[in-house]
N, CA, C, O and CB atoms as a CASP TS submission, in Angstrom:
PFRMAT TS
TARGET T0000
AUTHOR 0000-0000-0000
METHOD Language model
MODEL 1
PARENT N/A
ATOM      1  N   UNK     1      47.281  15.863 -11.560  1.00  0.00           N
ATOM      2  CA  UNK     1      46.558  16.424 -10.425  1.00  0.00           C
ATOM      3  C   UNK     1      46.547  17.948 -10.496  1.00  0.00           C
ATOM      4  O   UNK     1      45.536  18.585 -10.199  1.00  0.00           O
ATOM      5  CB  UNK     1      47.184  15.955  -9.104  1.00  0.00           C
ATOM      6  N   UNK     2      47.721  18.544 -10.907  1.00  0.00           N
ATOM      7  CA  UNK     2      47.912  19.945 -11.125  1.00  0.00           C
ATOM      8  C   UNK     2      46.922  20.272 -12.296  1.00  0.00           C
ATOM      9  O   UNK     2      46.509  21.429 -12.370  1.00  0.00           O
ATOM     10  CB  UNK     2      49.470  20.308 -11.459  1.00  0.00           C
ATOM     11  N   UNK     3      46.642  19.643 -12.921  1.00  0.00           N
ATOM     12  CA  UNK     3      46.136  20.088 -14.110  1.00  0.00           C
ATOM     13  C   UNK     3      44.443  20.328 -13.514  1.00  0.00           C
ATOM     14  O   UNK     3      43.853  21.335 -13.123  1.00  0.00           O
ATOM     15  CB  UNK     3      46.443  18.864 -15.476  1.00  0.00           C
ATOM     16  N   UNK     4      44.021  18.866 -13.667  1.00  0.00           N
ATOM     17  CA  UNK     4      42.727  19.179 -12.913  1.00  0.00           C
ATOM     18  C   UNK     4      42.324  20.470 -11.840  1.00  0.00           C
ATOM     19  O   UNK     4      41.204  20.951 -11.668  1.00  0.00           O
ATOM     20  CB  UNK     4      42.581  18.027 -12.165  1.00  0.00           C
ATOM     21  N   UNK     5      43.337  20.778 -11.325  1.00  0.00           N
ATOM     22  CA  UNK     5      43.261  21.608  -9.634  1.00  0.00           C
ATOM     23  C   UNK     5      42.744  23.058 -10.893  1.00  0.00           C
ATOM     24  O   UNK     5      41.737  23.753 -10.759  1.00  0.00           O
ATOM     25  CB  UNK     5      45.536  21.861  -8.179  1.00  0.00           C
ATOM     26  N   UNK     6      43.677  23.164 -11.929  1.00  0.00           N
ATOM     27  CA  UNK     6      44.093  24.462 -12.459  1.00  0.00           C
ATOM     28  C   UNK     6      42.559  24.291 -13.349  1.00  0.00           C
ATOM     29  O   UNK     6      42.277  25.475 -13.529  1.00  0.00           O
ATOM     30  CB  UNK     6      45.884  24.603 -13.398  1.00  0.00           C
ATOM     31  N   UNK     7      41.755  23.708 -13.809  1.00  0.00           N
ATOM     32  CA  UNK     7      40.956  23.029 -14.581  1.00  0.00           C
ATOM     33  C   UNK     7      39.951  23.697 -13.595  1.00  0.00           C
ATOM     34  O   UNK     7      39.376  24.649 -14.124  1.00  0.00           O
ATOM     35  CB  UNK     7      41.134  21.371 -14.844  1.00  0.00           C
ATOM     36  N   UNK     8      39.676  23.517 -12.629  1.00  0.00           N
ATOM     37  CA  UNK     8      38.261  23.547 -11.988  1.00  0.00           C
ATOM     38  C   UNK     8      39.009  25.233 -11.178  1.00  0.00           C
ATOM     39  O   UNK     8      38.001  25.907 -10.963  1.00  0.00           O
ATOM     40  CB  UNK     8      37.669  21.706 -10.659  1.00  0.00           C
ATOM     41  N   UNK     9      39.913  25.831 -10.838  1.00  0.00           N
ATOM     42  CA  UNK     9      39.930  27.172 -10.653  1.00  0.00           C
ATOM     43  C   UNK     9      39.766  27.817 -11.866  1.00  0.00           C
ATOM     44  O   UNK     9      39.549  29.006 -11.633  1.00  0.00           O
ATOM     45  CB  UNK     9      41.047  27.591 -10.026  1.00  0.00           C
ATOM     46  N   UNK    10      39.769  27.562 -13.180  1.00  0.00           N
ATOM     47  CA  UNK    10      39.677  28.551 -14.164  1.00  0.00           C
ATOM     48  C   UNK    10      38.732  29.182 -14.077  1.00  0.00           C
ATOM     49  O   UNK    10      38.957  30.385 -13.943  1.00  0.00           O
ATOM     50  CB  UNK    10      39.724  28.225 -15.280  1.00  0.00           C
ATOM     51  N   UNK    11      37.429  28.809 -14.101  1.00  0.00           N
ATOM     52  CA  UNK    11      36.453  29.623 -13.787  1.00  0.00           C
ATOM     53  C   UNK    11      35.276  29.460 -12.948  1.00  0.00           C
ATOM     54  O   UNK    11      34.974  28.304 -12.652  1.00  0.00           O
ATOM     55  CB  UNK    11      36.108  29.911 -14.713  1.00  0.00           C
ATOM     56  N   UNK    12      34.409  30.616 -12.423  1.00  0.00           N
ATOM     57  CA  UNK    12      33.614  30.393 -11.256  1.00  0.00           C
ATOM     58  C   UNK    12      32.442  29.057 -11.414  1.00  0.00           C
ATOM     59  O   UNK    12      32.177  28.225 -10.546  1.00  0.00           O
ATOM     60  CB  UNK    12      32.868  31.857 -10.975  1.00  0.00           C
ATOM     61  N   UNK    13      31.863  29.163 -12.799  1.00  0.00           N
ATOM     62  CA  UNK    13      30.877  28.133 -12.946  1.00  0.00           C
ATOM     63  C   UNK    13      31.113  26.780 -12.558  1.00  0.00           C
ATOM     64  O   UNK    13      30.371  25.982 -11.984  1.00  0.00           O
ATOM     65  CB  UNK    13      30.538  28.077 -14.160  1.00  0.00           C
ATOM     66  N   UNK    14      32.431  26.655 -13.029  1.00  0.00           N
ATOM     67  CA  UNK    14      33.355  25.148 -13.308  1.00  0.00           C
ATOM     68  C   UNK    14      33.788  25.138 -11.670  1.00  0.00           C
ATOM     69  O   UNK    14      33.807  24.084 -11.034  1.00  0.00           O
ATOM     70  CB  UNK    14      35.086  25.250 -14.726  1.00  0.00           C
ATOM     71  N   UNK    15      33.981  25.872 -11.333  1.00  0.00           N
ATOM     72  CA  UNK    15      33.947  25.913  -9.741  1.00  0.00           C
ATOM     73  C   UNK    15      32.960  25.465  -8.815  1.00  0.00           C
ATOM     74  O   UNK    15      33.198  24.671  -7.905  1.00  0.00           O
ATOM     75  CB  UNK    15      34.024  27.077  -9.369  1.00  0.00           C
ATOM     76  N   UNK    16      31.831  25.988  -9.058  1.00  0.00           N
ATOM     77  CA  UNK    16      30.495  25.893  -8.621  1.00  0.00           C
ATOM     78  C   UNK    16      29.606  24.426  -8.868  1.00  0.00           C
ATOM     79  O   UNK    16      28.774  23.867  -8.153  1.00  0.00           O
ATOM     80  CB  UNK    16      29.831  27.051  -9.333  1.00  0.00           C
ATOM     81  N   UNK    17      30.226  24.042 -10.332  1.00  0.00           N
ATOM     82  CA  UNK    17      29.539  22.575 -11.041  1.00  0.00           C
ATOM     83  C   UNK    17      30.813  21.676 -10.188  1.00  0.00           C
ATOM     84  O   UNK    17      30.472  20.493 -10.164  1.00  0.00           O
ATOM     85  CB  UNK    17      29.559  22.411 -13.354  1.00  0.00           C
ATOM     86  N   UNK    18      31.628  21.802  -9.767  1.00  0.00           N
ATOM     87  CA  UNK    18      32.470  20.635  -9.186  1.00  0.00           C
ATOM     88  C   UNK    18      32.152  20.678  -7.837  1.00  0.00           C
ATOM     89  O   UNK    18      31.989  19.622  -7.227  1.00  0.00           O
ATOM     90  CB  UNK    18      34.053  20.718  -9.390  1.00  0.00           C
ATOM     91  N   UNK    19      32.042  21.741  -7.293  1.00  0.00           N
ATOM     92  CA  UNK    19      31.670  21.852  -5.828  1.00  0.00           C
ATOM     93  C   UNK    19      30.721  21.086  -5.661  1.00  0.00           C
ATOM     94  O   UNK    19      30.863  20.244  -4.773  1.00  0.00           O
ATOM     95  CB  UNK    19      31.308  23.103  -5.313  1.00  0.00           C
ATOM     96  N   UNK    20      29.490  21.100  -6.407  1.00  0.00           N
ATOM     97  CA  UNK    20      27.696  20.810  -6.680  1.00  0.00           C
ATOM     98  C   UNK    20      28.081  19.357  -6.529  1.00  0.00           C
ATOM     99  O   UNK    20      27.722  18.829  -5.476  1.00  0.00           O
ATOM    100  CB  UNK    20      26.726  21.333  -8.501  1.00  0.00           C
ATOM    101  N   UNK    21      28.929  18.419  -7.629  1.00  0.00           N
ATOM    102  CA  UNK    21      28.784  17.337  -7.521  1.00  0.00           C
ATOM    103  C   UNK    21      29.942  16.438  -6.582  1.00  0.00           C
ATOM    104  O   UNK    21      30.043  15.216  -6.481  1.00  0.00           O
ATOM    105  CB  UNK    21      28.612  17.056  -8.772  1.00  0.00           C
ATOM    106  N   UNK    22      30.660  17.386  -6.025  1.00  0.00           N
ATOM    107  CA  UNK    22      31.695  16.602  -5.020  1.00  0.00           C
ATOM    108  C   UNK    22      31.087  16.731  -4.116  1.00  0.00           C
ATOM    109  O   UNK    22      31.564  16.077  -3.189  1.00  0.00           O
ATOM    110  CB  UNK    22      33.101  16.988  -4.738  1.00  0.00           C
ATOM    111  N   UNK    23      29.809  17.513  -3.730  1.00  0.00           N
ATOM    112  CA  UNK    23      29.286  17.709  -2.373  1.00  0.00           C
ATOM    113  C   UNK    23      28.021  16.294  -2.538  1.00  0.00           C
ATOM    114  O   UNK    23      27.942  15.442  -1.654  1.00  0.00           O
ATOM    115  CB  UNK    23      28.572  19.636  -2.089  1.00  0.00           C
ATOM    116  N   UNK    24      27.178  16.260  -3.716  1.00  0.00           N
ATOM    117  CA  UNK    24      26.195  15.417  -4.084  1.00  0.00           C
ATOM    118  C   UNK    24      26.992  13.975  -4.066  1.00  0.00           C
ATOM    119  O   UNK    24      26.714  13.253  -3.108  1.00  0.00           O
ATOM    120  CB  UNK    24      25.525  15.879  -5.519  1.00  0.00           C
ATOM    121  N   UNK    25      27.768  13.569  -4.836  1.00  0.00           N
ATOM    122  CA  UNK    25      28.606  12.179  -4.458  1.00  0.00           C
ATOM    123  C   UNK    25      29.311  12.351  -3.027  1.00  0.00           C
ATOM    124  O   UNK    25      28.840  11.305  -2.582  1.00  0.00           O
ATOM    125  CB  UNK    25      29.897  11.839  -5.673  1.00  0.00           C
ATOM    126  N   UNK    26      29.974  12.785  -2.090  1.00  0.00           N
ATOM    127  CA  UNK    26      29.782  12.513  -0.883  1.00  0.00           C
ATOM    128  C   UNK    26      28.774  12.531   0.069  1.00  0.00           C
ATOM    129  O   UNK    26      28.925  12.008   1.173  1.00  0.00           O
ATOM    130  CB  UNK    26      30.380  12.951  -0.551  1.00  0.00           C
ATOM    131  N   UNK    27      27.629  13.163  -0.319  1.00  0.00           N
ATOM    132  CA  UNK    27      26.576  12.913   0.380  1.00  0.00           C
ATOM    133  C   UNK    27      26.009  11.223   0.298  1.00  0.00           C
ATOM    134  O   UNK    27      25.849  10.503   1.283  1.00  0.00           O
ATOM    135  CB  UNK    27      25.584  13.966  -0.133  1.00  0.00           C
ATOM    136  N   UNK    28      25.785  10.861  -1.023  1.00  0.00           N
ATOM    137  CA  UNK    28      25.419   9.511  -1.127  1.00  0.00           C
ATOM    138  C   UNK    28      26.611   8.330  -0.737  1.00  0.00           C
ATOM    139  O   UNK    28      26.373   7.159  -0.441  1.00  0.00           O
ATOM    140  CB  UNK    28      24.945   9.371  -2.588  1.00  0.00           C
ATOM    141  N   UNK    29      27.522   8.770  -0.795  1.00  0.00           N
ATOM    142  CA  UNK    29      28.444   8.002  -0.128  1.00  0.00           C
ATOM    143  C   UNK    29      28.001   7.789   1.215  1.00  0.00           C
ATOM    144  O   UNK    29      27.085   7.039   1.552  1.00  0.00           O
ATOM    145  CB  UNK    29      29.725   8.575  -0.163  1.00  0.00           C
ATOM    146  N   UNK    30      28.828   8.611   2.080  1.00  0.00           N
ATOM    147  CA  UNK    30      27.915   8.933   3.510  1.00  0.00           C
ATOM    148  C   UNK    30      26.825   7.880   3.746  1.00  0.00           C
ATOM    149  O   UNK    30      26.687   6.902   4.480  1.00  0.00           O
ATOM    150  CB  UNK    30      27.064  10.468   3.432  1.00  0.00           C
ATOM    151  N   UNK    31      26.221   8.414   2.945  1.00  0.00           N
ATOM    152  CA  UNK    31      24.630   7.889   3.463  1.00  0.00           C
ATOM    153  C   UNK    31      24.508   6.748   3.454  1.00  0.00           C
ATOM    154  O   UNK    31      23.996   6.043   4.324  1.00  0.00           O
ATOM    155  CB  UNK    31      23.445   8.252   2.741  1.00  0.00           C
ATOM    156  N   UNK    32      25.227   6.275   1.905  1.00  0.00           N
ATOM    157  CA  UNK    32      25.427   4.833   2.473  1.00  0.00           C
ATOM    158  C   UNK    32      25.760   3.874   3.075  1.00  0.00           C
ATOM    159  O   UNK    32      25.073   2.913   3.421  1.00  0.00           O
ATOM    160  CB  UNK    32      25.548   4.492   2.302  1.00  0.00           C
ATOM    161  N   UNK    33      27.388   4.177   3.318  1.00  0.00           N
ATOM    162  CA  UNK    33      27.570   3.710   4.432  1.00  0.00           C
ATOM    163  C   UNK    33      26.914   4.194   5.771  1.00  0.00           C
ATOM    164  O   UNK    33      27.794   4.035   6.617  1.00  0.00           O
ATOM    165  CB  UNK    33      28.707   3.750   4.469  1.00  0.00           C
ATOM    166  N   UNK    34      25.954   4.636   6.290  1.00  0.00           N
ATOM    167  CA  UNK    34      25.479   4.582   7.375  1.00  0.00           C
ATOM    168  C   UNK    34      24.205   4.246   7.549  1.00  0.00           C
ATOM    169  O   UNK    34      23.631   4.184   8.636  1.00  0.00           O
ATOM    170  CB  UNK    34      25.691   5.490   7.844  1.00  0.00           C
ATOM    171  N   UNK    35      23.461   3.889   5.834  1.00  0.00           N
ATOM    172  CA  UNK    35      22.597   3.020   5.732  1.00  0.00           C
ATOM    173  C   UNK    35      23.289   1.556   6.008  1.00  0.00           C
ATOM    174  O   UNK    35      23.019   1.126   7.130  1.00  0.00           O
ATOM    175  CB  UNK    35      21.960   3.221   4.436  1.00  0.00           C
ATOM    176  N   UNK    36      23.830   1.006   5.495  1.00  0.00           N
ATOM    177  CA  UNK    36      25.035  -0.540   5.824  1.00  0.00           C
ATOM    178  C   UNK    36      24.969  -0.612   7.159  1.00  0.00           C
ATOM    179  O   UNK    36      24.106  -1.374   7.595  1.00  0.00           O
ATOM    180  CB  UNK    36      26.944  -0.429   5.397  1.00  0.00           C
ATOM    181  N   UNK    37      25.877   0.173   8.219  1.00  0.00           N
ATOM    182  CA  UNK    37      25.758   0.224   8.972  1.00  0.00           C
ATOM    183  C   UNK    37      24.898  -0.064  10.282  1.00  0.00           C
ATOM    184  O   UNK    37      25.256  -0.693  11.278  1.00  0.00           O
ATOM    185  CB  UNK    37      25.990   0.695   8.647  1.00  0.00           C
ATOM    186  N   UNK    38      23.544   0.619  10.007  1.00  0.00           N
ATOM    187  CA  UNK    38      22.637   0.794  10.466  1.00  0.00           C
ATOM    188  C   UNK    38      21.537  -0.630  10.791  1.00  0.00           C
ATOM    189  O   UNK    38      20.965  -0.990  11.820  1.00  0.00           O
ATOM    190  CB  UNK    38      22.302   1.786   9.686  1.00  0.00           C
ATOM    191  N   UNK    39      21.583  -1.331   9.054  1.00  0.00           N
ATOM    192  CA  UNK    39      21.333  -2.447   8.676  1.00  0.00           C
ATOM    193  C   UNK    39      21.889  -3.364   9.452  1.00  0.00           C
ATOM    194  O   UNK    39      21.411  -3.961  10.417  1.00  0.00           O
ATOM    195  CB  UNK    39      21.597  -2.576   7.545  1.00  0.00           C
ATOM    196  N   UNK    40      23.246  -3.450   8.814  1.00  0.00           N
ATOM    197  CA  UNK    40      24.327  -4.416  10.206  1.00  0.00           C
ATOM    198  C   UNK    40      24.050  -4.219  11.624  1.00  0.00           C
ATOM    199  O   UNK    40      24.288  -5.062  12.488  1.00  0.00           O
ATOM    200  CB  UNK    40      26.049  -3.955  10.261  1.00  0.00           C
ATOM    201  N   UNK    41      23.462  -2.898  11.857  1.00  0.00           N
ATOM    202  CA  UNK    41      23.430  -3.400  13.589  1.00  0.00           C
ATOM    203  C   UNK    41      22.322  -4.095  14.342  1.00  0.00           C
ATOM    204  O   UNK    41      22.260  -4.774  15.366  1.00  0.00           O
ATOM    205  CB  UNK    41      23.530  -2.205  14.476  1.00  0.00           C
ATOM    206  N   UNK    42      21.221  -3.530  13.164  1.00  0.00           N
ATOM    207  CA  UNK    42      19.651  -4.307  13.410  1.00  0.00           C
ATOM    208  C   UNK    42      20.116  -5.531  13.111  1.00  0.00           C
ATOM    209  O   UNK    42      20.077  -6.107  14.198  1.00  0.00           O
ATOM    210  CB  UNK    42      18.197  -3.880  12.380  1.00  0.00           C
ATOM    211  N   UNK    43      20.608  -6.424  12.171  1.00  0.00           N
ATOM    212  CA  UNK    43      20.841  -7.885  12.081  1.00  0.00           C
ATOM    213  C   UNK    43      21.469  -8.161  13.320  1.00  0.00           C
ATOM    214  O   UNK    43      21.041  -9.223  13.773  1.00  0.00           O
ATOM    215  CB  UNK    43      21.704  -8.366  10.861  1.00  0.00           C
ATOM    216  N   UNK    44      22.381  -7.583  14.106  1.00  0.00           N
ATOM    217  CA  UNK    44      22.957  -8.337  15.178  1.00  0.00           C
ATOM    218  C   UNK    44      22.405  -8.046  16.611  1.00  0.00           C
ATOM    219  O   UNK    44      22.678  -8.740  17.590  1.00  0.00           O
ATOM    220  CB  UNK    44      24.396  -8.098  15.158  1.00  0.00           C
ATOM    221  N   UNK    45      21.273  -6.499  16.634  1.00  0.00           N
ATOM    222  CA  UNK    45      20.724  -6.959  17.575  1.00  0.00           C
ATOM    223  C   UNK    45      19.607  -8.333  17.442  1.00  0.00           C
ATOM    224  O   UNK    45      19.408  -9.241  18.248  1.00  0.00           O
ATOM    225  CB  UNK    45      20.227  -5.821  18.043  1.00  0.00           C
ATOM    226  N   UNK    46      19.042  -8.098  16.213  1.00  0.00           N
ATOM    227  CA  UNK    46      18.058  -9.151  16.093  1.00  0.00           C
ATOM    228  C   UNK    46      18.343 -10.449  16.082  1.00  0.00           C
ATOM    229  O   UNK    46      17.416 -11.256  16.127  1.00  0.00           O
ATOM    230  CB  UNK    46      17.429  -9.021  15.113  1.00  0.00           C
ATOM    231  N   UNK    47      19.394 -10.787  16.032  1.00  0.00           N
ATOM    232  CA  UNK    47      20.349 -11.878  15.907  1.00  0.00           C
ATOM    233  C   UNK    47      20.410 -12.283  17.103  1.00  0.00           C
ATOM    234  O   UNK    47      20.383 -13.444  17.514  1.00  0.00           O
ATOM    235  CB  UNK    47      21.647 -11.608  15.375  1.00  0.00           C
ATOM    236  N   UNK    48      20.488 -11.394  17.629  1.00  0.00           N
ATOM    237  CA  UNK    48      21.055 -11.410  19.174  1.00  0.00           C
ATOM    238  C   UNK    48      19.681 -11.826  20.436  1.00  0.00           C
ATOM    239  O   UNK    48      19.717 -12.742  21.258  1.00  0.00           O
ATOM    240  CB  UNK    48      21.757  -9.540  19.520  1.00  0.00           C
ATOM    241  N   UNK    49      18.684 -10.928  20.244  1.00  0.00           N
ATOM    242  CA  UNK    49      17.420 -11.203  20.900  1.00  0.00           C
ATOM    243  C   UNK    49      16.115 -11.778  20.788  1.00  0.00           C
ATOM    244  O   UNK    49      15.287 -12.169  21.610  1.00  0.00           O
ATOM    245  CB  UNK    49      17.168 -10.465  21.118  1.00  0.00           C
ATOM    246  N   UNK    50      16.175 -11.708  19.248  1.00  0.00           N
ATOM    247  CA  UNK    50      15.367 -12.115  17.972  1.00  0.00           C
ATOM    248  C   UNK    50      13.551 -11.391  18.029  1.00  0.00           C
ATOM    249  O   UNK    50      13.260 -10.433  18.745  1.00  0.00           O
ATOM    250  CB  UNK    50      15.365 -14.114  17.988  1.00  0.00           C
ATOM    251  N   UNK    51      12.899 -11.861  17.437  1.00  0.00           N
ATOM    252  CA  UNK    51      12.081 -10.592  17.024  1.00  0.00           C
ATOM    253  C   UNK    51      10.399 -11.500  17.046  1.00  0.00           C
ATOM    254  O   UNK    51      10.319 -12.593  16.485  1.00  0.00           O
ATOM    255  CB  UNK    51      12.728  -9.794  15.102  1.00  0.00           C
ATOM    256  N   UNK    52       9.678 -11.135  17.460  1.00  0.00           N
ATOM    257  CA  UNK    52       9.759  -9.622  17.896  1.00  0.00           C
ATOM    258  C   UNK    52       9.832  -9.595  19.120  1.00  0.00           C
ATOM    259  O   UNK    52       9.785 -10.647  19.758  1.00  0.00           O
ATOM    260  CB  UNK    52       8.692  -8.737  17.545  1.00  0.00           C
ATOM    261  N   UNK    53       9.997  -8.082  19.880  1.00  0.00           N
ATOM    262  CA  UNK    53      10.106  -8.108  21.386  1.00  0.00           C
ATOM    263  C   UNK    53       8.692  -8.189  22.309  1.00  0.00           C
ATOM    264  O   UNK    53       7.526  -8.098  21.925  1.00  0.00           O
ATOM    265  CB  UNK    53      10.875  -6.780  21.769  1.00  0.00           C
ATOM    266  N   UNK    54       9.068  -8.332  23.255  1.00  0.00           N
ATOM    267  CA  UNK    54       7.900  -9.015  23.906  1.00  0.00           C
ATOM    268  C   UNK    54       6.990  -8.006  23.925  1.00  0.00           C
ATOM    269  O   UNK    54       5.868  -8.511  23.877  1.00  0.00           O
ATOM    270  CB  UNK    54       8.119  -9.617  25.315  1.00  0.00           C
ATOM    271  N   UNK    55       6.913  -6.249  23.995  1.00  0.00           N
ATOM    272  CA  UNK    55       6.107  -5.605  23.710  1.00  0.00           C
ATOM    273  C   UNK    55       5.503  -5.328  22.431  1.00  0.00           C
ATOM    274  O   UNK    55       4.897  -4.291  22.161  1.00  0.00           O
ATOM    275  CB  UNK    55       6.410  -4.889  24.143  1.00  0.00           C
ATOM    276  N   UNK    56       5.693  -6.286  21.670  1.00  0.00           N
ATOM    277  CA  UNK    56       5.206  -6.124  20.188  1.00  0.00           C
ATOM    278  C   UNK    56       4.799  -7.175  19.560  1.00  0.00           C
ATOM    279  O   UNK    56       5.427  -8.229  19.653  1.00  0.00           O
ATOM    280  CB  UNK    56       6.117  -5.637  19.350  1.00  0.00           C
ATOM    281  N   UNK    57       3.768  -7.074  18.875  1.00  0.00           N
ATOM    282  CA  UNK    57       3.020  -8.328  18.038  1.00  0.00           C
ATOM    283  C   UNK    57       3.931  -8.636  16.830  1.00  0.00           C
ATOM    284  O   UNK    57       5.069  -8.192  16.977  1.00  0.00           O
ATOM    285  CB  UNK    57       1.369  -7.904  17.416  1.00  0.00           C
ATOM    286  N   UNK    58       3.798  -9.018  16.151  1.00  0.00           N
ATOM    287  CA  UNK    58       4.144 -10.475  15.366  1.00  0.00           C
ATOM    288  C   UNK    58       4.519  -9.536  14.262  1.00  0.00           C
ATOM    289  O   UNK    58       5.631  -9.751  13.780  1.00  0.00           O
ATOM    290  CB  UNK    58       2.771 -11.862  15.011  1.00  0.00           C
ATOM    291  N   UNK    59       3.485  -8.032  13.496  1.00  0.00           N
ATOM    292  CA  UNK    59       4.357  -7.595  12.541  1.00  0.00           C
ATOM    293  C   UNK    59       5.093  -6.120  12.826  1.00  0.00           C
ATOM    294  O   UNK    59       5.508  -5.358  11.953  1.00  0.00           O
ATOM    295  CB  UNK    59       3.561  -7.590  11.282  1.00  0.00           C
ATOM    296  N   UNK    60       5.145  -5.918  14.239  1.00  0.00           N
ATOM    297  CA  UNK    60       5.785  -4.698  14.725  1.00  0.00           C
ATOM    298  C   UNK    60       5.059  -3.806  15.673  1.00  0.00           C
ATOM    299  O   UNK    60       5.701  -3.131  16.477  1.00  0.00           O
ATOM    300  CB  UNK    60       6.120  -3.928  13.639  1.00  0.00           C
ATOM    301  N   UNK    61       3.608  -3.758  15.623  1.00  0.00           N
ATOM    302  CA  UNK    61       2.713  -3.026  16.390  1.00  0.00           C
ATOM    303  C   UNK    61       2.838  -3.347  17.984  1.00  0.00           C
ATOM    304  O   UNK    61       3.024  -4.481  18.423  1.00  0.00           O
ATOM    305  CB  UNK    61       1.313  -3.324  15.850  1.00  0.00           C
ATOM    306  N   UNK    62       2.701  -2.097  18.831  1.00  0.00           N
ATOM    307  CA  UNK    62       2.440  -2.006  19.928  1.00  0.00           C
ATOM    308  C   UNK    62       1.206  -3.235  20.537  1.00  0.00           C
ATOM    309  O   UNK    62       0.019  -3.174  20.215  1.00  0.00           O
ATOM    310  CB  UNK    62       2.140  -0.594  19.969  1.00  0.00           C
ATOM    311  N   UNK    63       1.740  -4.225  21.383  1.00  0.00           N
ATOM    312  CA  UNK    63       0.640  -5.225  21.735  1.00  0.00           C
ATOM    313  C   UNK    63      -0.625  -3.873  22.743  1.00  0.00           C
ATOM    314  O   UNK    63      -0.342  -2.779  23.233  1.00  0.00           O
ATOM    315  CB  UNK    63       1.565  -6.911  22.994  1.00  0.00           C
ATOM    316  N   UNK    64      -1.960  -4.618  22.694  1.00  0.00           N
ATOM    317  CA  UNK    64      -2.768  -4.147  23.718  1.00  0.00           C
ATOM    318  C   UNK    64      -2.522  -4.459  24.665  1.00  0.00           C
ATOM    319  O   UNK    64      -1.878  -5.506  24.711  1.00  0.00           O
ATOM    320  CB  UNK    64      -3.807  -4.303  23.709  1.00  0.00           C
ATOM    321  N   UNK    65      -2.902  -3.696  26.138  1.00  0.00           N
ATOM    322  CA  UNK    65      -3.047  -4.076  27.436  1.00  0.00           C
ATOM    323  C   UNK    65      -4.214  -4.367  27.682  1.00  0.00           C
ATOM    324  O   UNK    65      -4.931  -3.459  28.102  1.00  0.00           O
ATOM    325  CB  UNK    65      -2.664  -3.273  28.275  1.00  0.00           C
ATOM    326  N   UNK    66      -4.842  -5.852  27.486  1.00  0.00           N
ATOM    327  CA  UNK    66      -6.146  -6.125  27.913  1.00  0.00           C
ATOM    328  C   UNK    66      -6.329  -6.859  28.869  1.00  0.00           C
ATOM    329  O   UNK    66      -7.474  -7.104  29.250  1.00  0.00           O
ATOM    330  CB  UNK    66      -6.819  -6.564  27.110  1.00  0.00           C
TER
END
């Protein structure tokens, strides 16, 4: 662990290229789990009330008021 730590302070670039991709792989991390997430909660509302809702037609659109 010491080694690595001493590895990426040696110099600014190697600094800058680890920063770049520890920031880029936690971003997609992140994201994914709150894509999952997000997913999982639409299945259990839809689960729950089922689809579509009564203000909406059959593939998602706003019904008319006629």
């Amino acid at each position: 662990m010491l080694e690595i730590l001493k590895f990426i302070l040696s110099d600014f670039w190697v600094f800058c290229g680890f920063t770049i991709i520890l920031n880029v792989s936690l971003y997609y991390i992140v994201n994914m789990i709150v894509r999952v997430w997000s997913k999982f909660m639409r299945h259990l509302n839809i689960s729950k009330h089922g689809w579509p809702p009564l203000h909406l037609d059959g593939d998602g659109d706003f019904k008319q008021n006629i």
